[in-house]
N, C-alpha and C positions, 0 to 999 in steps of 0.2 A: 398665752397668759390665761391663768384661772378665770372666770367669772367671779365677780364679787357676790356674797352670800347673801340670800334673801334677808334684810336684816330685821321685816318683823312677820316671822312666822303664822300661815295661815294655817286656821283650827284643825282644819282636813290634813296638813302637813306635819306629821309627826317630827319632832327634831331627833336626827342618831343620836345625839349626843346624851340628851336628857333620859333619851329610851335607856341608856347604861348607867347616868348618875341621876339620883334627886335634884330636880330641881333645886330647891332649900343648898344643895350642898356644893352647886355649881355658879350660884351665885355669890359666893364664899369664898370664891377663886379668887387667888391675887393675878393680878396681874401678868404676869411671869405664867404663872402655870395655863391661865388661857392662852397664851401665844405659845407655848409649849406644843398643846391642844391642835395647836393651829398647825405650826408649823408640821406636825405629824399625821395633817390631812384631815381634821374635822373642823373643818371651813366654817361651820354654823357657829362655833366661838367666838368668831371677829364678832358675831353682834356685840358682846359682850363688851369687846374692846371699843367698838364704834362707839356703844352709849356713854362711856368715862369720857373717852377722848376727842371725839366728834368737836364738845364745844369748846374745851380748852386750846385747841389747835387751831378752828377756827379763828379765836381770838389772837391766836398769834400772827398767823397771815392773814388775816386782813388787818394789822396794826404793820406787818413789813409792808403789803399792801397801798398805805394810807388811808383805811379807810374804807378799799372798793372792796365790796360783799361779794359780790357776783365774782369777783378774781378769787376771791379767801373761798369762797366756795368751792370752785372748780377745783382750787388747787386742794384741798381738804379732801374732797374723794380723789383727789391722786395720791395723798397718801396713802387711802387705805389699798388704791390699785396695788402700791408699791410694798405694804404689807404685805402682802399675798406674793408677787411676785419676787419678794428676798426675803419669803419665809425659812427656806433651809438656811438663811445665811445668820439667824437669829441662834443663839448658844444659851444654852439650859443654863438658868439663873442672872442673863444676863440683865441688867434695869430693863425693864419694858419702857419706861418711858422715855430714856437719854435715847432708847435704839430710835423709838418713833420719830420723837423729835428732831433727832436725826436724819432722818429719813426727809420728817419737812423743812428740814435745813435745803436738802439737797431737790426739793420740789419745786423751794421756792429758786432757789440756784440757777435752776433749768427753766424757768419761766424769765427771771428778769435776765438772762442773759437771749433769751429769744429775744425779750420785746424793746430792750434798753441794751446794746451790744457796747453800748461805749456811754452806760446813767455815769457810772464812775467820775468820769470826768465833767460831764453835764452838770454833776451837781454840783461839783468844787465850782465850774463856771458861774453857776448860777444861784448859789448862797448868798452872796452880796444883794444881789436883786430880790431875790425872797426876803430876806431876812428885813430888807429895808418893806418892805411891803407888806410883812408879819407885823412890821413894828406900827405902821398907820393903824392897822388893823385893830392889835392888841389893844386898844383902848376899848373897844366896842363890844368883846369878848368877855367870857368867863376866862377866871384860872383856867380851868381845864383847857375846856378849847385852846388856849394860850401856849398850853406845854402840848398838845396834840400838833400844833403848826411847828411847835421849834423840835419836836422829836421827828416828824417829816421832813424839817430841812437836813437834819445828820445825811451822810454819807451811810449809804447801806450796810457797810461792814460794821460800825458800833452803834447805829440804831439797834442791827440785829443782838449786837452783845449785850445792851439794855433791857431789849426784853425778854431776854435769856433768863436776866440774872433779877432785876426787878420786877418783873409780870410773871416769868413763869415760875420761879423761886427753885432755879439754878445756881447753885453752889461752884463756886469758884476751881473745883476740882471737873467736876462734870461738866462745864463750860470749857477746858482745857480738854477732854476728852473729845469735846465736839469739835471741836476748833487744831485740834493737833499739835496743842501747847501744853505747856506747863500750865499748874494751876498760881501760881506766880505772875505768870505772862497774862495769864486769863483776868486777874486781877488789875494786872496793870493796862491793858483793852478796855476791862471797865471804869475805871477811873480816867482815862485820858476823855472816855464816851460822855461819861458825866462831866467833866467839865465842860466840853465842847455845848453838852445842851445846857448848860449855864449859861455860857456866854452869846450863845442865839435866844433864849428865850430873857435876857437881860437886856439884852440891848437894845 
């Protein structure tokens, strides 16, 4: 597996990359053509990609998470490992971002299935009990907090579809792309997702 790229260049450290384009003209890059960059061995690119995507991704695992930083961290630089290491598998013009997020689909995948081998079923078990426990709670709370605890209680597969589609501003075609559905199915994931957190955060 490659090393991940120094991602902030020391003065004495010339970058290749820049030694062949302007600065000004490489920061211009869409997205796409840095992972292009990448994928064709000028590794120093990922900073590029790191800085966009770092905090957006972030935000996403540690909200599948619940909240733990320290897990939304860890798995965040496993994405960019996993960048690097299915960089050939990346195709000229493909969305850079569906591919990543992709990518931290499949990070967080492999994390909760280490740590939670049968959450699935834990949590259907345990809904009743939460939810009654949410609902003591919720009085004492903000809104927010209030929808933070009833998007926690969902089951991980349409938690995940929520904030696909409502945090990262996932379009119902490119959610169906992630997901190995239709953009119809994808649709109908998100709406059964949403009403499920209706009816835990109402009750």
């Amino acid at each position: 597996m490659d090393p991940l790229p120094v991602l902030s260049a020391k003065p004495d450290s010339p970058d290749p990359f820049t030694a062949r384009m302007p600065a000004a003209t490489a920061t211009r890059l869409s997205d796409e053509a840095l992972m292009e960059q990448v994928r064709d061995g000028v590794l120093d690119q990922l900073t590029g990609l790191f800085e966009r995507y770092q905090g957006p991704l972030f935000g996403f695992l540690a909200r599948l998470a619940n909240g733990d930083r320290e897990v939304a961290q860890d798995l965040t630089q496993n994405v960019f490992v996993r960048v690097l290491r299915y960089r050939a598998s990346y195709q000229p013009g493909q969305p850079f971002r569906a591919w990543v997020y992709q990518l931290a689909r499949h990070v967080w995948a492999d994390h909760y299935q280490r740590q939670r081998p049968s959450a699935d079923l834990e949590e259907v078990e345990k809904t009743a009990a939460h939810g009654r426990a949410a609902q003591d709670q919720r009085a004492a709370t903000d809104q927010h907090q209030a929808l933070h605890e009833a998007l926690a209680l969902l089951p991980a597969a349409q938690r995940e579809v929520l904030l696909l589609h409502r945090f990262e501003g996932f379009d119902y075609a490119e959610i169906g792309e992630q997901l190995g559905c239709t953009a119809g199915a994808a649709r109908v994931k998100a709406h059964r997702a949403l009403d499920a957190l209706r009816k835990i955060y109402l009750s």
